[in-house]
LUMVO-550987 format. One record per residue: residue number from 1; x, y, z of N, C-alpha, C in turn. Coordinates in Angstrom, 3 decimals. Last residue first. Layout:
REM LUMVO-550987
   resi     n_east    n_north       n_up    ca_east   ca_north      ca_up     c_east    c_north       c_up
    NUM          X          Y          Z          X          Y          Z          X          Y          Z
...
REM end
This chain:
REM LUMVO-550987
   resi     n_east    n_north       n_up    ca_east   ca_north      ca_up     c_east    c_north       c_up
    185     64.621     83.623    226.039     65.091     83.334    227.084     64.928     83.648    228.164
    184     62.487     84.920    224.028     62.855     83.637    223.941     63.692     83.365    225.429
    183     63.975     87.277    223.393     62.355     86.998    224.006     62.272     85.269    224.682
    182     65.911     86.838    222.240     66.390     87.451    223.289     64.645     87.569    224.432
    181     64.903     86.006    219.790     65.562     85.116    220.573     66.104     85.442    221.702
    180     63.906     88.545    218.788     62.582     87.226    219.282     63.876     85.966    220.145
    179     65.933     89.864    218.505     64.784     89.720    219.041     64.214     89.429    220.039
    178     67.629     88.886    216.468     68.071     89.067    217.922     66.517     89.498    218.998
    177     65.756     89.042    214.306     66.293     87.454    215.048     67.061     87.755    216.862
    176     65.684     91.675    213.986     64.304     90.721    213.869     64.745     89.629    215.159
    175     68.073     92.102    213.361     67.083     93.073    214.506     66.140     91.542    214.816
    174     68.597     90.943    210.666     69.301     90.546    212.187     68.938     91.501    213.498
    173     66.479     91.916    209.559     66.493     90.467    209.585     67.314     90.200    211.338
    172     67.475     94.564    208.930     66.311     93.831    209.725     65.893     92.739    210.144
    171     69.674     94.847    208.106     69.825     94.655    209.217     68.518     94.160    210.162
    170     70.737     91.056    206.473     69.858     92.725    206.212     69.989     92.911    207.860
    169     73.856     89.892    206.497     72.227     90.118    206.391     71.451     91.259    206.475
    168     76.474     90.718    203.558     75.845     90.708    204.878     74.332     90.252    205.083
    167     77.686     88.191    201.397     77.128     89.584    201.842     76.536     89.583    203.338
    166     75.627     86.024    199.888     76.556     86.695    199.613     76.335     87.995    200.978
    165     72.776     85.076    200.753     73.259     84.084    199.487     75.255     84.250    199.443
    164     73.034     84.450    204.331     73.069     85.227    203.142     73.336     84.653    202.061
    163     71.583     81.942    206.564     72.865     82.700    205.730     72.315     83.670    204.430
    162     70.817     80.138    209.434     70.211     80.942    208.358     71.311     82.005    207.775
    161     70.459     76.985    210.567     70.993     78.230    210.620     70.717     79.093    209.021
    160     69.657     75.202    213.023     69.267     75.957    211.972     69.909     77.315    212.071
    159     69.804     72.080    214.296     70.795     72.901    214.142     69.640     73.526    212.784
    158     68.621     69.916    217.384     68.660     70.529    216.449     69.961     71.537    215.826
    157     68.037     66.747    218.069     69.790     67.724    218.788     69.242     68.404    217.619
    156     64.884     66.064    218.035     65.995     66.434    217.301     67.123     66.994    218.390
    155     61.944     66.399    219.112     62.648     64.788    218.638     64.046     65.045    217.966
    154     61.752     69.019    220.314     62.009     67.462    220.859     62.898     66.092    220.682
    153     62.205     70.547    218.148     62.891     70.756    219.094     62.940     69.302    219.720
    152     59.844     69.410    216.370     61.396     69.495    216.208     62.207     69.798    216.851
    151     57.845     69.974    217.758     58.185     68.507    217.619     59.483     68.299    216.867
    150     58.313     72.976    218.327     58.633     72.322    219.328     58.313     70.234    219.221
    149     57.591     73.641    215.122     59.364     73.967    215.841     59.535     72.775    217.246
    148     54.938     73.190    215.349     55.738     72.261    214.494     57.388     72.553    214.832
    147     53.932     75.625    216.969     53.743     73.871    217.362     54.510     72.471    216.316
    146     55.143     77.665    215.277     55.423     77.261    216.425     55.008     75.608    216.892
    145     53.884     78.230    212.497     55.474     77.256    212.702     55.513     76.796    214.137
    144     52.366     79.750    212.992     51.503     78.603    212.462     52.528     77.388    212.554
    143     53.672     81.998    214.317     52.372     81.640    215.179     52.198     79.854    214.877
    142     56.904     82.753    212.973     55.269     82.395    213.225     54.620     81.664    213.816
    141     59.495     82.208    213.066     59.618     82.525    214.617     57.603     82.859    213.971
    140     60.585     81.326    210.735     60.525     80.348    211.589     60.249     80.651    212.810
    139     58.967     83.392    208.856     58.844     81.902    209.149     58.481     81.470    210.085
    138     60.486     85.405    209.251     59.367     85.252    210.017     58.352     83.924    209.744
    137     63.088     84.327    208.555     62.823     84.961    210.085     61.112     85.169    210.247
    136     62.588     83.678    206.205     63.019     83.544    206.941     62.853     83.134    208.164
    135     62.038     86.626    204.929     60.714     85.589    204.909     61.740     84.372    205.630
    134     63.947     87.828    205.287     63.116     88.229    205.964     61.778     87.243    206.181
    133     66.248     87.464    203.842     66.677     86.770    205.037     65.223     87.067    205.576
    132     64.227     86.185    200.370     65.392     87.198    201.313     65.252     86.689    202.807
    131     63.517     84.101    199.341     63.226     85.339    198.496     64.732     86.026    198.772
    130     65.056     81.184    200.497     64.090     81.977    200.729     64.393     83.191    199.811
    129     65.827     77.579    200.493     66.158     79.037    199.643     64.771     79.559    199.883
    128     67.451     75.056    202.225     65.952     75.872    201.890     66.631     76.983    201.356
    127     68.038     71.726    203.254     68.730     73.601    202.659     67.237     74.093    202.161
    126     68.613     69.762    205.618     67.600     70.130    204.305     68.080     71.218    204.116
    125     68.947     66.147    206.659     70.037     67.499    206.180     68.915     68.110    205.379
    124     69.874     64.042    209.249     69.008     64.994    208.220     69.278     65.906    207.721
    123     72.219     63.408    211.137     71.401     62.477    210.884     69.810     62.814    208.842
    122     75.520     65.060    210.159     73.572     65.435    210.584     72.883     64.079    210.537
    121     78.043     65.178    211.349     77.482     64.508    210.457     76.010     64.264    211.043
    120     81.306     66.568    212.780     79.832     66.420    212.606     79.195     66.469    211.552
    119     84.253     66.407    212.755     83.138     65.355    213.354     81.603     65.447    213.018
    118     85.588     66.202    209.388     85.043     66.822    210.208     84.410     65.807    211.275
    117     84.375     65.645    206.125     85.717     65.637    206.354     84.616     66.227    207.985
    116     82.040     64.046    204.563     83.302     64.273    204.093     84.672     64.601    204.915
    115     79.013     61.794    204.626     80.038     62.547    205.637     81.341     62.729    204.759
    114     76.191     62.001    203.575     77.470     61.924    203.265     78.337     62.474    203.690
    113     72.763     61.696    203.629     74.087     62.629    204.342     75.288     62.046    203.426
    112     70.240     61.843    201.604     71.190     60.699    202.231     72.128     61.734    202.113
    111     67.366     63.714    202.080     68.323     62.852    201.529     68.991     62.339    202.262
    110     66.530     65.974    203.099     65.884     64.857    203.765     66.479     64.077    202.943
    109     65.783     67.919    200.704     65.308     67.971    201.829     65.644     66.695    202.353
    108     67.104     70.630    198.718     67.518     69.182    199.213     66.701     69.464    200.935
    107     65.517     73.033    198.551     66.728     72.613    197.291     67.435     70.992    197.461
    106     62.504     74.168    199.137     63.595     72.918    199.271     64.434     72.771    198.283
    105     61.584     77.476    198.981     62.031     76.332    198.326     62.417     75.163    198.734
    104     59.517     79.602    200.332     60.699     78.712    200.638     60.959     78.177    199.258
    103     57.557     81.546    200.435     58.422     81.987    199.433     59.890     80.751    199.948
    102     56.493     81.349    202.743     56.778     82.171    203.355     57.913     82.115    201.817
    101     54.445     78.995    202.361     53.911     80.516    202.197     54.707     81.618    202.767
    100     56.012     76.891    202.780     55.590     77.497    201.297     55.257     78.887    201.313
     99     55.804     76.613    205.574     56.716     77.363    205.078     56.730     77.542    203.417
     98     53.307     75.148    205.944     53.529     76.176    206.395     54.604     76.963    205.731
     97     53.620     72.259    204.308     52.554     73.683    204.018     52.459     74.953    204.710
     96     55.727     71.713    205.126     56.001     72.060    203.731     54.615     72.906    203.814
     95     55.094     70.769    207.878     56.392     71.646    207.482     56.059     71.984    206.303
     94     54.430     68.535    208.346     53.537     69.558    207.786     54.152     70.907    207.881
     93     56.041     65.829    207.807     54.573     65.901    207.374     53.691     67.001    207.120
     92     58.093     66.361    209.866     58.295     66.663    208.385     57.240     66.289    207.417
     91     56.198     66.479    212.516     57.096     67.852    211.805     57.280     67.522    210.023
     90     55.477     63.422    212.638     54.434     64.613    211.802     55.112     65.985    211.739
     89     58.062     62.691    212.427     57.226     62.178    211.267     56.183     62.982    211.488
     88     59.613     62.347    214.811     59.314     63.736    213.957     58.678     63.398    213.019
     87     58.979     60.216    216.520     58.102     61.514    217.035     58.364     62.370    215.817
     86     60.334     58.641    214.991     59.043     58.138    214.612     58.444     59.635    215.221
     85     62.868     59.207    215.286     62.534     59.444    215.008     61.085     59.374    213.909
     84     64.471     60.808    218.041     63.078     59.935    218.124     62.454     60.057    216.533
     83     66.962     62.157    217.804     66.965     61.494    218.557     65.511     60.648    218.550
     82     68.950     63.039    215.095     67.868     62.451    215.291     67.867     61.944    216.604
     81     70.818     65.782    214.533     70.996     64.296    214.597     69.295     64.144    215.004
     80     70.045     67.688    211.861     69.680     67.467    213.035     70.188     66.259    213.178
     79     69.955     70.973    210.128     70.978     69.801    210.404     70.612     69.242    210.973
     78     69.181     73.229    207.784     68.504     72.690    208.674     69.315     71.407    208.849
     77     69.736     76.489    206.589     70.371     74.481    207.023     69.612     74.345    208.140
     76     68.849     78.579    204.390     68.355     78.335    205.698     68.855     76.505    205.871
     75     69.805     81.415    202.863     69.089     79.877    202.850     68.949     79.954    204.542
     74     68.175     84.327    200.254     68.624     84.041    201.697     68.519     81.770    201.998
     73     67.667     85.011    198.352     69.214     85.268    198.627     69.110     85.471    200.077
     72     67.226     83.064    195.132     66.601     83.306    196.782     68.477     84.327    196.962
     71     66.754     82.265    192.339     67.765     83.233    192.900     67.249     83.911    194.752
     70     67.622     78.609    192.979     67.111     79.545    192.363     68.013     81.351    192.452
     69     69.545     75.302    192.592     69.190     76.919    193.084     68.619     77.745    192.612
     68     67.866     72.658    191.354     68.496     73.600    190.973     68.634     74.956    192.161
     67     66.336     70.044    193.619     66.143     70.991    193.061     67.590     72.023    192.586
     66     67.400     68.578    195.283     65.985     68.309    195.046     66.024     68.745    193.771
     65     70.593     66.358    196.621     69.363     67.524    195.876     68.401     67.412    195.588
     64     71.743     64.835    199.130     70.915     65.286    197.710     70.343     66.068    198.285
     63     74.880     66.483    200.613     73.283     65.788    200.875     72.548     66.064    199.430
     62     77.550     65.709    202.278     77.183     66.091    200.964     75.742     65.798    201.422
     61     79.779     67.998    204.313     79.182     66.728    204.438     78.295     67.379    202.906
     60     82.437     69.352    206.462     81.905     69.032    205.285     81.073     67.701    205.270
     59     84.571     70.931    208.363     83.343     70.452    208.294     82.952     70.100    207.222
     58     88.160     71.537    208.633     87.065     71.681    207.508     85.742     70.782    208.437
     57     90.821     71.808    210.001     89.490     72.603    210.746     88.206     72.669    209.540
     56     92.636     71.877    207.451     92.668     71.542    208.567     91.176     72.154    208.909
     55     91.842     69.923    204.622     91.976     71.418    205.243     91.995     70.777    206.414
     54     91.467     67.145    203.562     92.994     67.837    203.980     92.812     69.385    204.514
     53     89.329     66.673    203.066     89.780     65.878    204.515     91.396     66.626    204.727
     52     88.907     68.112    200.485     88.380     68.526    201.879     88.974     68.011    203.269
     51     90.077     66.183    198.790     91.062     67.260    198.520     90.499     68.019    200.382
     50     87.972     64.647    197.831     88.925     64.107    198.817     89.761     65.446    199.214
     49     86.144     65.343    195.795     85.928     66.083    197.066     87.006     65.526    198.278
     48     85.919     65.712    192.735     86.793     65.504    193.614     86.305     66.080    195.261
     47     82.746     65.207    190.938     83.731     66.137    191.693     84.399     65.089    192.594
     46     80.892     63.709    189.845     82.186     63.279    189.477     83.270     63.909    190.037
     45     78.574     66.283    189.545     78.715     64.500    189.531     79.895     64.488    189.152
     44     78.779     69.142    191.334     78.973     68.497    189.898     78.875     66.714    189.901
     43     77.316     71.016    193.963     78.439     69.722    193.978     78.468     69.042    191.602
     42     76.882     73.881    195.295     76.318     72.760    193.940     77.384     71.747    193.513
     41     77.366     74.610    198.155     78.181     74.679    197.116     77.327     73.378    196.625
     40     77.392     76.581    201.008     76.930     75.754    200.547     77.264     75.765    198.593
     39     79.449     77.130    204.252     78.784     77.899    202.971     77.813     76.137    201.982
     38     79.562     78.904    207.526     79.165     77.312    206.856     79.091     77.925    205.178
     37     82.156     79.949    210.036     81.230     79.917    209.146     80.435     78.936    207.599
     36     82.111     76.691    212.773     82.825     77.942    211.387     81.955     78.403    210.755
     35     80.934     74.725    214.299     81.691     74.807    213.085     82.793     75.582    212.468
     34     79.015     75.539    215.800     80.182     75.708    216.242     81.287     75.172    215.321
     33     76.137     76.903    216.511     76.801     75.533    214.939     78.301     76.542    215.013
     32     74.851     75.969    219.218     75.181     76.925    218.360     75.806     75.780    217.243
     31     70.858     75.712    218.545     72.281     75.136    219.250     73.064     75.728    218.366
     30     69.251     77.870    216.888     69.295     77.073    217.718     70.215     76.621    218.697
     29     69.746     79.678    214.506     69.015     79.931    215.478     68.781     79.218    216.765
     28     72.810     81.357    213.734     72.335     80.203    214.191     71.185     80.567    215.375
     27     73.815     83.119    211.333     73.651     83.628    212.482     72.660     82.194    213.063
     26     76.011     84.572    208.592     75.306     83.316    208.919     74.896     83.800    210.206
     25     77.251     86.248    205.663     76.769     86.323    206.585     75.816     85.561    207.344
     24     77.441     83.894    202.418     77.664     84.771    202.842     77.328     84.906    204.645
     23     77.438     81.793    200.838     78.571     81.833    201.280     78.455     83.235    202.738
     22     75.552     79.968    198.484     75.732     80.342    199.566     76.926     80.730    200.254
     21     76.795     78.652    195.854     75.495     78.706    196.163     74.867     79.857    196.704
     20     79.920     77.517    194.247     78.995     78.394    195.573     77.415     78.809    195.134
     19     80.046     74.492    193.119     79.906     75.929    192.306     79.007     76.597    193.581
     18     82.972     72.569    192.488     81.778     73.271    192.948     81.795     74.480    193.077
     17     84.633     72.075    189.993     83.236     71.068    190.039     82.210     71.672    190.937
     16     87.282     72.037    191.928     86.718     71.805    191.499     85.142     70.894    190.684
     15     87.017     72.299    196.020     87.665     71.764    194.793     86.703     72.139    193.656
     14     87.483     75.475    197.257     86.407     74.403    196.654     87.125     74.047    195.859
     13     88.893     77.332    198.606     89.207     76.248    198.375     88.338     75.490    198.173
     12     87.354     80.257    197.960     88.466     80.010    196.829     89.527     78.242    197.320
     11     86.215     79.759    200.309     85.756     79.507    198.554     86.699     79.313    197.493
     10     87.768     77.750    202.964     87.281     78.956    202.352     86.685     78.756    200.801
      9     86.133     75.969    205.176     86.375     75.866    203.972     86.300     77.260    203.204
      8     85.012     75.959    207.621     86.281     76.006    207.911     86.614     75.761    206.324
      7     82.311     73.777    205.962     82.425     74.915    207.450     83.869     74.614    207.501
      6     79.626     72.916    204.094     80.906     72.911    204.912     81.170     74.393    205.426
      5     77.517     70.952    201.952     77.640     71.997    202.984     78.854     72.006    203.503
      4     77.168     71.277    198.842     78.332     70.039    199.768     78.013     71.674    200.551
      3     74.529     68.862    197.038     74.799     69.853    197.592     76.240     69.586    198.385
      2     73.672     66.680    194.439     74.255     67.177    195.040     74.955     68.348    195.821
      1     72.033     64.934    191.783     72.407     66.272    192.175     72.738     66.255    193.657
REM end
């Protein structure tokens, strides 16, 4: 199983075989993801995906799967080149028991990238499906996340960004995030 993240790809140009996931309203919590807007698409075994290196301005890259989509209707990319990465081995050691309790999923955590079209190609790649954009946001800006964000801040060029399944984000969500990131500076 197979996910195909991309950016500068409209929907109605997915080759066949993929099936949108994710598409909607995006807002980056970290470095910006200067891409385009990003969507995420259930890749089929055997899909054509050469057809991508021909959009102009496409991003695209494939990463296993874990898991089926559920009906979350909020995700969350997590992209990072790697700069240390023996220092992130305890982030992705206790990541999963904090953000369980915020209604996550892993749909692909930490597989093998696959670069398709574009310069940028994550060293790590994880997609997460949340309830809604709200468990989210208070995730990744909690008390119990914080000392695990800054061994990911460290050992990573990070990229997280957080999207609608469809649609806009709630506006609370995007209150929420402008926030704490306007606290933040």
């Amino acid at each position: 199983m197979q996910y195909l993240v991309a950016s500068g790809v409209p929907p109605t140009q997915l080759p066949p075989g993929c099936h949108l996931v994710a598409g909607g309203e995006m807002v980056s919590f970290e470095e910006p993801w200067s891409f385009g807007d990003p969507l995420i698409a259930r890749v089929d075994d055997g899909a054509d995906l050469s057809v991508l290196k021909s959009i102009v301005g496409a991003s695209a890259f494939l990463v296993e799967g874990i898991l089926e989509p559920g009906t979350g209707q909020a995700y969350a990319i997590g992209a990072h080149l790697m700069r240390d990465p023996e220092g992130f081995k305890p982030y992705a050691a206790g990541v999963p028991d904090v953000i369980k309790n915020y209604g996550c999923r892993y749909i692909a955590r930490g597989g093998t990238v696959t670069p398709l079209a574009g310069s940028f190609v994550p060293d790590r790649a994880v997609l997460m499906e949340f309830p809604a954009a709200d468990e989210a946001v208070a995730f990744y800006f909690s008390d119990a996340y914080a000392p695990l964000l800054k061994i990911r801040l460290r050992t990573t060029d990070p990229r997280f960004v957080l999207m609608a399944r469809n649609g806009a984000l709630p506006d609370s969500a995007r209150q929420a995030i402008a926030g704490k990131l306007q606290a933040r500076r």
